[in-house]
DRENMI-822923 format. One record per residue: residue in three letters; x, y, z of N, C-alpha, C in turn. Coordinates in steps of 0.001 Angstrom, whole numbers, plus 500000, padded with zeros to 6 digits. Example, Ala and Ser with C-alpha at 12.3 -4.5 7.8 and 13.67 -1.06 7.14 Angstrom:
2
ALA513190494310507800512300495500507800513200496700507800SER512850497750507080513670498940507140512900500030507870
This chain:
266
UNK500827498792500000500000500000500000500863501261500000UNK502145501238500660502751502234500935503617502566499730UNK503523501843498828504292502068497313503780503248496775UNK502423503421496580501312504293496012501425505502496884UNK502090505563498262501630506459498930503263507699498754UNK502943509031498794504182509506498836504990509498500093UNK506324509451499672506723509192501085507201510558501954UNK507303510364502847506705511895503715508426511948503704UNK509238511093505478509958511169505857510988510361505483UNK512008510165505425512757509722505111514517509327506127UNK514672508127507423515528508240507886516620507222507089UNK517712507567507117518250506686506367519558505779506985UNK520322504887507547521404504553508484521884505451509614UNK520659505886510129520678506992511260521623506411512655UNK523174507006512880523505506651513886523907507370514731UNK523414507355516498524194508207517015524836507091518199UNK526139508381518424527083507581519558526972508776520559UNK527159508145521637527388508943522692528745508339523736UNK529920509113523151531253508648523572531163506894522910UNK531488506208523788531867504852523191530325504039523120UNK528880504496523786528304503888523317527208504579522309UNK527101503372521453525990503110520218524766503177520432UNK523985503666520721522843504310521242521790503798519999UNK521938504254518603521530504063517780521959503754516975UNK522109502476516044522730501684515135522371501546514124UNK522632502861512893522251502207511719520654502133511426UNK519860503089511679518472502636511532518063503436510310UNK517142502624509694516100503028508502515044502993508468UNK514432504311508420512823503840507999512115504785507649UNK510742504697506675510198505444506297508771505628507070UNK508252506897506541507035507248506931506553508500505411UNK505450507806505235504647508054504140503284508568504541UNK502949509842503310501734510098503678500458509510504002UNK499611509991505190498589509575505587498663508163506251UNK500196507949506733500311506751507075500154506965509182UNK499992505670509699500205505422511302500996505161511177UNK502658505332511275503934504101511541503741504111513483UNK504557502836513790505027502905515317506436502378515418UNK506828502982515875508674502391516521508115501773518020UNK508619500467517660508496499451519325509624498720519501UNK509724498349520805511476497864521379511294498285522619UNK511991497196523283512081497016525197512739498535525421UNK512553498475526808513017499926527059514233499319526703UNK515155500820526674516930501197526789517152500661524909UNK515928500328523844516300500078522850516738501223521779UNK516832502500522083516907503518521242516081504173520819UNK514652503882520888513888504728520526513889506274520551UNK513760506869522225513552507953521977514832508812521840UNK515888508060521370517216508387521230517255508909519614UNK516127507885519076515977508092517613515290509281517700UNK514370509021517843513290510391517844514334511928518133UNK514884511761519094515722512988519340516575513295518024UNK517148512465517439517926513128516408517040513308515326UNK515960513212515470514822513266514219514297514513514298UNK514061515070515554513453516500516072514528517252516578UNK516039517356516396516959518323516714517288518503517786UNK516874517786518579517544517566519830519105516898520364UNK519067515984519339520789515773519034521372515956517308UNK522014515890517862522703516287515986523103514285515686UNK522653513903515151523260512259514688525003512274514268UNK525483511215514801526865510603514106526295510841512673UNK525877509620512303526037509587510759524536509141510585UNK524059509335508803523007508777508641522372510504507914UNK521462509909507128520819511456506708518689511234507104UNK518543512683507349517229512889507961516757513550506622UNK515843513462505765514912513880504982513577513694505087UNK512943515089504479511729515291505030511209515816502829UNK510303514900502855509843515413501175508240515906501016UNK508346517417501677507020517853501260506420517667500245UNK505274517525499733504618517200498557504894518765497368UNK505128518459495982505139519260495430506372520319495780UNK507602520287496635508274521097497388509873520633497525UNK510776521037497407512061520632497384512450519820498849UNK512982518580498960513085518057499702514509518706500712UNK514185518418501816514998519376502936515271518182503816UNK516848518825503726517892517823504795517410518110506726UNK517130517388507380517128517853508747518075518119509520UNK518859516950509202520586516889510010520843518274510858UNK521079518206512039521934519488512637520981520668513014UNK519983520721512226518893522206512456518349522104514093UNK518129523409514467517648523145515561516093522766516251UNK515631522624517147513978521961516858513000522480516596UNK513418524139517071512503524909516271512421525269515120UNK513596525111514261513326524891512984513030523459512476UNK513221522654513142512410521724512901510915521255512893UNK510960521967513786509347522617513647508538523096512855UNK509487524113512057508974525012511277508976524475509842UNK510128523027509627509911522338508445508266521249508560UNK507662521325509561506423520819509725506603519179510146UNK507576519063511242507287518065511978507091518232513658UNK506188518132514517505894518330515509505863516916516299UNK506228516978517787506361516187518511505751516177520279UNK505584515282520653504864515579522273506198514173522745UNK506261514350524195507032513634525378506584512855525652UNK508071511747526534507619511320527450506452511668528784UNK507095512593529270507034513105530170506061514621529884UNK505417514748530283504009515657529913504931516978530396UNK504809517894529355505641519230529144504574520452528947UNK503453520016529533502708521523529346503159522981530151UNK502541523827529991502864525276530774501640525219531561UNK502163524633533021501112524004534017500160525957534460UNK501047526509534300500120527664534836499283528665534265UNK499430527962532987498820529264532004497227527757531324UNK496262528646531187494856527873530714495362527113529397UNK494842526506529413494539525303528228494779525997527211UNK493818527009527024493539527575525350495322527932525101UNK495835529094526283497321529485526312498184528416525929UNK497987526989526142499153527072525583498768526248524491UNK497611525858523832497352525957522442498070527028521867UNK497939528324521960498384529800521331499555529627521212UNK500650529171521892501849528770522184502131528522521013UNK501735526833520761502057525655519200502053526622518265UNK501237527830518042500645528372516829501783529289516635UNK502999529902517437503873530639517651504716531065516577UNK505207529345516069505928529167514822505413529444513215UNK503556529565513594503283530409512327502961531490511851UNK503592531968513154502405534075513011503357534633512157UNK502792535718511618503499536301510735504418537702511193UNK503343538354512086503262539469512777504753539721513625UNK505941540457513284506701540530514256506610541493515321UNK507925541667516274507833542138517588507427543890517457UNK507669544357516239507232545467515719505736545879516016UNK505527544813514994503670544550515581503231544464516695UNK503779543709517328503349543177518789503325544453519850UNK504455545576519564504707546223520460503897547289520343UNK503747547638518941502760548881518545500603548574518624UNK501390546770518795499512546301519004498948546877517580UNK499132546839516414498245547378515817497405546297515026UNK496922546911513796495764546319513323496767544482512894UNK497972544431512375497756543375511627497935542507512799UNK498601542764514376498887542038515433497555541389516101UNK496605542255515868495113542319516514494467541134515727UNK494386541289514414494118540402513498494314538870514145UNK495393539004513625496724537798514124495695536862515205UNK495924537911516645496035537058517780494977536323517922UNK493889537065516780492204537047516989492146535637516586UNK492702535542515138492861534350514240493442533363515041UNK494576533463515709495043532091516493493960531717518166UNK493561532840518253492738532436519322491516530998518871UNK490873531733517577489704530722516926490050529569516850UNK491433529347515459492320528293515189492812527420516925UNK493067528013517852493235527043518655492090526891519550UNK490799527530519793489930526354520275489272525730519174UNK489318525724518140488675524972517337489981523575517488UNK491207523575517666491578522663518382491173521843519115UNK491133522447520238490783522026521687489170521425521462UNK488507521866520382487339521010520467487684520205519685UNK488277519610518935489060518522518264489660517140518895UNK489973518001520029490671517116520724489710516758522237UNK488380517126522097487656516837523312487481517821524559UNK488226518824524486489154519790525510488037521405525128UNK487216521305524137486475522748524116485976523108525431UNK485637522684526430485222522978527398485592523610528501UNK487235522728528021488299523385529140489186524479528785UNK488900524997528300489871525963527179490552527175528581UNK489429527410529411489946528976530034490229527845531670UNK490715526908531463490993525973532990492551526202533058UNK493501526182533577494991525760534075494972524571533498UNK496483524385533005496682522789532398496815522171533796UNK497387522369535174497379521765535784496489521002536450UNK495162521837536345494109521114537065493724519825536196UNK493356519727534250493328518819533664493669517585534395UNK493012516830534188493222515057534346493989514389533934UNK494777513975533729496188512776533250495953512624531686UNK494687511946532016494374511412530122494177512732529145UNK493392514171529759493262515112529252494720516181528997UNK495377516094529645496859516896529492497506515939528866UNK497208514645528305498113513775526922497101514653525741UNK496166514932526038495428515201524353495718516761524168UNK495689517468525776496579518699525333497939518861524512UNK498728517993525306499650518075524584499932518004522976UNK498965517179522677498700516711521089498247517516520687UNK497159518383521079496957519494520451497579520519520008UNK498489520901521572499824522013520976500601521885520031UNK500853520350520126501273519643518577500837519787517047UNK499390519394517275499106520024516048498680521739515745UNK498959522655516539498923523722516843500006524464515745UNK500970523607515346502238524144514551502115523458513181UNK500725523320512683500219522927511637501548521717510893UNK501508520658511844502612519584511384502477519088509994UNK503143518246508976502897517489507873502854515915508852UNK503751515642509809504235514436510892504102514838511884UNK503656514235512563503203514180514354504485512972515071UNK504930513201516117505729512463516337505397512495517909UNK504803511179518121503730510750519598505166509510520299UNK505878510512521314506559509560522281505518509088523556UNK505725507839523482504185507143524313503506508152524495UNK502563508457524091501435508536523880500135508366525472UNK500406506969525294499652506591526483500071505697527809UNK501074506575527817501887506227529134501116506351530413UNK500884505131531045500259506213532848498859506299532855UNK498515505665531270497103505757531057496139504674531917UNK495028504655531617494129503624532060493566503158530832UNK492584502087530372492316501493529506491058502243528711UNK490316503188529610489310503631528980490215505203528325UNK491294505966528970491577506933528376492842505906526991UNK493319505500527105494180504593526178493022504353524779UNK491370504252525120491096503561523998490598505031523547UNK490260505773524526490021507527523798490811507593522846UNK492150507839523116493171508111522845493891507652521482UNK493070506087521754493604505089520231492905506170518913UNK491572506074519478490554506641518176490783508545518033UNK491459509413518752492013510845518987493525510326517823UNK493744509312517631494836509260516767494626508803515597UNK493831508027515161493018507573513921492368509167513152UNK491698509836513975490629510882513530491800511634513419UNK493064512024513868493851512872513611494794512310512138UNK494890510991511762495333510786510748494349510909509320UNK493248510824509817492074510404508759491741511400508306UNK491292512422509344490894514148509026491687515227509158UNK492566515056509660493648516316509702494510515599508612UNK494514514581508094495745514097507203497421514609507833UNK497386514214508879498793514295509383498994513062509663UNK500649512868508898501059511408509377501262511457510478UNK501352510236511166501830510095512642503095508593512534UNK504045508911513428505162508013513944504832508154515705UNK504825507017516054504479506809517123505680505662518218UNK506029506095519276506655504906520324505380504562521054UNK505494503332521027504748503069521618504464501484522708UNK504730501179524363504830500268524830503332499300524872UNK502044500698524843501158499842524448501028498877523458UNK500657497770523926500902496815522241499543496694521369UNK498479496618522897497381497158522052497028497612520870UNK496956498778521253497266500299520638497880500117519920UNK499494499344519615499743500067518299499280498685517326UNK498584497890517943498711496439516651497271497102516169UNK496531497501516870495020498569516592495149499199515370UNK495955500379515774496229501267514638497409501616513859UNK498456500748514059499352500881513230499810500243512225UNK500224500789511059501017500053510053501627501070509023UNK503284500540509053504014499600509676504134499722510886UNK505041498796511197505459498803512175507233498511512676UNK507589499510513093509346498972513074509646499073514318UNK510453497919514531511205497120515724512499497374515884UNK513025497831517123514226498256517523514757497644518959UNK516108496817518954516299496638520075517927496550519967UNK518452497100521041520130497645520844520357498563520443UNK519486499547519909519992500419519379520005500265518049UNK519919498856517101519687498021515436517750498005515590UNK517756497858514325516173497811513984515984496075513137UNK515405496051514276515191494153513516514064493683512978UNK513101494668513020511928493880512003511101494726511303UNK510616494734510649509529495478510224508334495368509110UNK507229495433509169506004494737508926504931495184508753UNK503507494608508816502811495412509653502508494458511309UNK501153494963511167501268494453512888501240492842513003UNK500484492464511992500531490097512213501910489921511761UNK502238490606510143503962490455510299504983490238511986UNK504540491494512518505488491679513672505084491087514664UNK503915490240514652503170489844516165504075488257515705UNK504241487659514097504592486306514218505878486241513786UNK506360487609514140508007487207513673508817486588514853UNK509763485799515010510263485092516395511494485873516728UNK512068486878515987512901487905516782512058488781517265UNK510873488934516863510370489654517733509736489200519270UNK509384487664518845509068487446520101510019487073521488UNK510746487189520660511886486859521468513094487939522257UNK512620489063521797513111490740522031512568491300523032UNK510777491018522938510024491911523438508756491701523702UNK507530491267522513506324490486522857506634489350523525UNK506991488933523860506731487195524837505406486806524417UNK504515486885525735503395485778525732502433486955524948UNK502892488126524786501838489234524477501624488921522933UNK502365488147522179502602488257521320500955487180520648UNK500438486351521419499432485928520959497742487039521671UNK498246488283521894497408488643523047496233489117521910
C-alpha cells in the first residue's frame, strides 16, 4: 500500500554515539503520507534516542534525515535546531508531559501556533491592526483545536488542574497547533488507564484520517499500536530488527523473542 503512497519522511542509516556507546545503530525507515507508523522495542532500545535526532535535539553521528514535502524541494534535517524543525512541519509531544502548568489550556494551544504568526515584535509592540488580526485568528484556530481534541470545554481551565488522560490530548493538540505534515507521539499513552488509552487510540486515527497528518508513534502499548498501526518497526540495541505490519510483527520470532513474549498471541 505504501508504494502508492508519497513518502513523507525519510531516515536513512541513522547513527548516534554517545562517547563509546551506540545508542543508535544504523536505523532506517520510512514514513509516508497519511500513514500510522510505530517504533516498538524494550526499554533502553533507542527509541527515543531516535526520535531525538529526528526533532533536533541531538545532531546524529552519521546517517541522513529527509523530510519530502509534497510538490516542494526536499529538505535535509541533520543538525537544524527543533525549532526549525518545527517550522519544516514536523511536531512532537514527550515522554514526560511538558505543558505550561500555569497558564489555561487555550494558552498554551496559542503557544504551538507561535511558529506560524506572521506578525513581528514590531507589531506586537505597537499592538496594531495586523497584530490584533493575528492574535484574533490564532485564538479561533486554537479552540477549534481544543474542540478537536475533546478539551472545548476546558479551554479557560489551568493545564494543571486537567486530568492525566486530558493533558496527553493537550499536549497533542499544541502539537498540532504548529500545523505539522508528521506528528511524532513519544508514548502517547503512558500512565494511562484502559478507557483513556482507547480515547486516545481513536484521537489518533481521527487525527490521521481528518487532519491528514502522518503520525510516527513509540509506543509500549501493544494494544494500541497492533490497533492502529502500520508499519510497524522494531528496535532493540539500538539496530532495527523487524519490520512489517502488525501480524507480520506479532509472528516474527525475533520479535518474540526481544520483546512480545506471551503478548505476542494477546
Amino acid at each position: 500500500m505504501a508504494e502508492n503512497k508519497h513518502k513523507l519522511l525519510e531516515v536513512k542509516g541513522l547513527t548516534m554515539d554517545f562517547g563509546g556507546l551506540r545508542a543508535v545503530d544504523s536505523v532506517s525507515l520510512d514514513v509516508h503520507e497519511g500513514e500510522i507508523a510505530a517504533l516498538i522495542g524494550p526499554n533502553g532500545a533507542g527509541k527515543t534516542t531516535f526520535f531525538n535526532c529526528v526533532t533536533g535535539i541531538y545532531n546524529p553521528t552519521r546517517g541522513d534525515i529527509l523530510l519530502h514535502p509534497k510538490e516542494q524541494k526536499t529538505r535535509r534535517l541533520n543538525g537544524l535546531k527543533p525549532n526549525k524543525v518545527t517550522e519544516m512541519g514536523l511536531a512532537r509531544t514527550f515522554q514526560n508531559i511538558r505543558l505550561f502548568q500555569g497558564m489555561t489550556v487555550l494558552e498554551n494551544v496559542m503557544i504551538g501556533r507561535h511558529c506560524r504568526t506572521k506578525a513581528g515584535i514590531f507589531h506586537a509592540i505597537l499592538r496594531g491592526k495586523t497584530f490584533r488580526e493575528e492574535e484574533q485568528q490564532i485564538v479561533e484556530s486554537s479552540y477549534q483545536l481544543l474542540e478537536k481534541v475533546g478539551l472545548g470545554d476546558s479551554a479557560n481551565e489551568f493545564a494543571k488542574n486537567l486530568p492525566y488522560g486530558a493533558q496527553r490530548r493537550l499536549e497533542i493538540a499544541r502539537a498540532m497547533a504548529t500545523d505539522p505534515l508528521l506528528l511524532l507521539l513519544d508514548e502517547p499513552a503512558a500512565g494511562m488507564n484502559p478507557q483513556e488509552t482507547s480515547a486516545l487510540d481513536q484521537l489518533i486515527v481521527k487525527i490521521s484520517t481528518e487532519e491528514k497528518i502522518a503520525i510516527l508513534l513509540i509506543e509500549h502499548d501493544m494494544k494500541l499500536v497492533m490497533n492502529i498501526s502500520d508499519p510497524v518497526y522494531v528496535m532493540e540495541y539500538g539496530k532495527k530488527i523487524a519490520e512489517g505490519s502488525p501480524q507480520q510483527i506479532k509472528d516474527n520470532p525475533k520479535v518474540i523473542e526481544a520483546y512480545l513474549g506471551e503478548e505476542a498471541d494477546a
